[in-house]
C-alpha distance (Angstrom), angle and dihedral (degrees) to the residues before:
residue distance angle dihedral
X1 . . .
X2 3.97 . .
X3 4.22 93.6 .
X4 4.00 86.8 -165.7
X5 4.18 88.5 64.0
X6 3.78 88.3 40.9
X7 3.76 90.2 59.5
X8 3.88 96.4 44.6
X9 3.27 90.7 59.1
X10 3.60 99.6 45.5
X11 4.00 86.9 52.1
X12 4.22 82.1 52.7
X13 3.50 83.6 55.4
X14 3.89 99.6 48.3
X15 3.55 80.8 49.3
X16 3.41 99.4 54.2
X17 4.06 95.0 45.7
X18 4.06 83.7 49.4
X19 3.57 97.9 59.6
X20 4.25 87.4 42.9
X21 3.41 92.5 53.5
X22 3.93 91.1 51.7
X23 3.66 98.5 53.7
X24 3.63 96.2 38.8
X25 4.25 82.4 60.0
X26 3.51 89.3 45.2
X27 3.62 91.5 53.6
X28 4.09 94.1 36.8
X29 3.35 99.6 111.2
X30 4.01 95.6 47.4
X31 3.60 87.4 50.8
X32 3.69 107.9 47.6
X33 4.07 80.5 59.7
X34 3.84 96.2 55.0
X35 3.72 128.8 82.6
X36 3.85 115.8 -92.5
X37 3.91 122.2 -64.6
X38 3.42 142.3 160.8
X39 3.52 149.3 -139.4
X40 4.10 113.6 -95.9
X41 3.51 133.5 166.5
X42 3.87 96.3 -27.6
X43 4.30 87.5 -40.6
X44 2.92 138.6 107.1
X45 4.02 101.9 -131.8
X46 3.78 126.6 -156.7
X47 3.68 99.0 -175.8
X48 4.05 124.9 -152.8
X49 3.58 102.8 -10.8
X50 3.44 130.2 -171.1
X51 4.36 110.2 -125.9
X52 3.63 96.7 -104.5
X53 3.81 87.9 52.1
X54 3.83 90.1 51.8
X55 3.43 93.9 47.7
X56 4.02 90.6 49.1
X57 4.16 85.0 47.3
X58 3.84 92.3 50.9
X59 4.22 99.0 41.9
X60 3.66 89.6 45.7
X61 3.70 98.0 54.4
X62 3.90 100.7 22.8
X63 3.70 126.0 -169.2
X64 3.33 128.8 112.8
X65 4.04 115.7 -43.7
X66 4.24 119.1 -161.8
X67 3.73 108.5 -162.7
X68 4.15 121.4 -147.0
X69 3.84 119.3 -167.5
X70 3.78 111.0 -115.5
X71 3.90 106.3 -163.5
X72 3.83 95.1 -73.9
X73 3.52 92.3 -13.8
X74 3.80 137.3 81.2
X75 4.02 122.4 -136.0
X76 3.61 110.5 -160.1
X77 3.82 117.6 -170.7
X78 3.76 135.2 -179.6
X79 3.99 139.8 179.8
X80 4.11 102.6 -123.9
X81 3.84 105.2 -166.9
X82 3.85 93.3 -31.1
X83 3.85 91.8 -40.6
X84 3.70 121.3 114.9
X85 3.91 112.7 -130.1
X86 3.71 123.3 -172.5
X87 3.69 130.1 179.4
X88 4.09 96.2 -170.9
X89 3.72 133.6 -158.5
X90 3.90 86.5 1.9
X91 4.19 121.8 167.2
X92 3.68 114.6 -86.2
X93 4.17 121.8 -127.8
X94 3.34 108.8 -53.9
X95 4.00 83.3 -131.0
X96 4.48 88.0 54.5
X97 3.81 131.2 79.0
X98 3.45 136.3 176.4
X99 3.22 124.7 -98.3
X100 4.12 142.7 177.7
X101 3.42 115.3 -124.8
X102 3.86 133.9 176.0
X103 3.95 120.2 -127.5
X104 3.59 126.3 -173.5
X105 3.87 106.1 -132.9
X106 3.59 116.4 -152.1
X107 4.08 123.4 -114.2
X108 3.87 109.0 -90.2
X109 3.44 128.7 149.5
X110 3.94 82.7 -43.9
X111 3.54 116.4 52.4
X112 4.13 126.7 -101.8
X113 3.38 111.1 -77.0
X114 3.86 135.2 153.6
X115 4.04 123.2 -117.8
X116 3.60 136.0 -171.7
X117 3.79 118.1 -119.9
X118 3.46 131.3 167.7
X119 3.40 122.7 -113.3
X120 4.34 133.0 -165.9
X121 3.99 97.5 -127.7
X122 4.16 109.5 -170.8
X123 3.70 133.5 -165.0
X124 3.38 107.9 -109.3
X125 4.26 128.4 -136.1
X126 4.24 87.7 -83.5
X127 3.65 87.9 50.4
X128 3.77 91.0 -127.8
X129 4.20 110.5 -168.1
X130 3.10 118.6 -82.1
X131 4.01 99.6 -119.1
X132 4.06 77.9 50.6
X133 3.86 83.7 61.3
X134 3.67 100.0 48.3
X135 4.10 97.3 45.1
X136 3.84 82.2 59.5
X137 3.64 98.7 49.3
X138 3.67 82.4 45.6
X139 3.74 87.2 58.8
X140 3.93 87.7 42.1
X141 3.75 89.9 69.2
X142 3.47 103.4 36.8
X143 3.87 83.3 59.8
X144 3.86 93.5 69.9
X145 3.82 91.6 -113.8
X146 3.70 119.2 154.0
X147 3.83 105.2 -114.8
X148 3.96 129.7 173.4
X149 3.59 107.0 -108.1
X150 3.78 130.3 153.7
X151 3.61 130.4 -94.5
């Protein structure tokens, strides 16, 4: 064992916990007002949220939020000043539901074929039917537009 590497990477380390313990007192106040989370993998994890609870997450802490669909869920993570904040598996809109589309994929190394993705589908503001809704995103995908959709 070279002790001299050993203690450069502890210092890393000390580092590492310094600049953690920094934003999460920056961020106290936010936090102490959101539901429970913990402290994964270098995130800080909100786990299976209910929509109102995402919505508190994301307001408190601001930035900019990318959502993923997980199954029937939606993951929605952010970078807050250089820490990574996830509120996973958390309720879609109550105005979205998932839905299975099919999307022609164009010929690439593999050749065309269609797939079956699912898809969040949401009311719009003139409350349009539902089935309305899902012939459109129908439409979406056969229109070759990039869309989130689960893997």
């Amino acid at each position: 064992m070279n002790v001299e590497d050993k203690i450069q990477i502890l210092k890393a380390n000390i580092r590492k916990a310094g600049e953690q313990i920094r934003w999460f007192r920056k961020h106290q106040k936010e936090l102490e007002q959101l539901p429970d989370g913990t402290y994964y993998g270098g995130k800080v994890d909100f786990d299976g949220l209910k929509h109102e609870q995402v919505i508190k997450v994301v307001r408190a802490l601001g930035g900019k939020w990318k959502k993923t669909l997980n199954e029937s869920r939606v993951d929605y993570e952010a970078e807050i000043d250089g820490q990574a904040v996830r509120c996973w598996r958390g309720q879609p809109p109550p105005s979205c539901r998932m839905v299975e589309v099919e999307e022609d994929v164009p010929e690439k190394i593999i050749p065309a074929h269609k797939v079956k993705k699912m898809k969040m589908v949401c009311v719009g503001q003139g409350n349009e039917p539902v089935a309305d809704e899902i012939q459109k995103a129908q439409n979406h995908a056969n229109a070759n537009v990039t869309t989130i959709a689960a893997s």
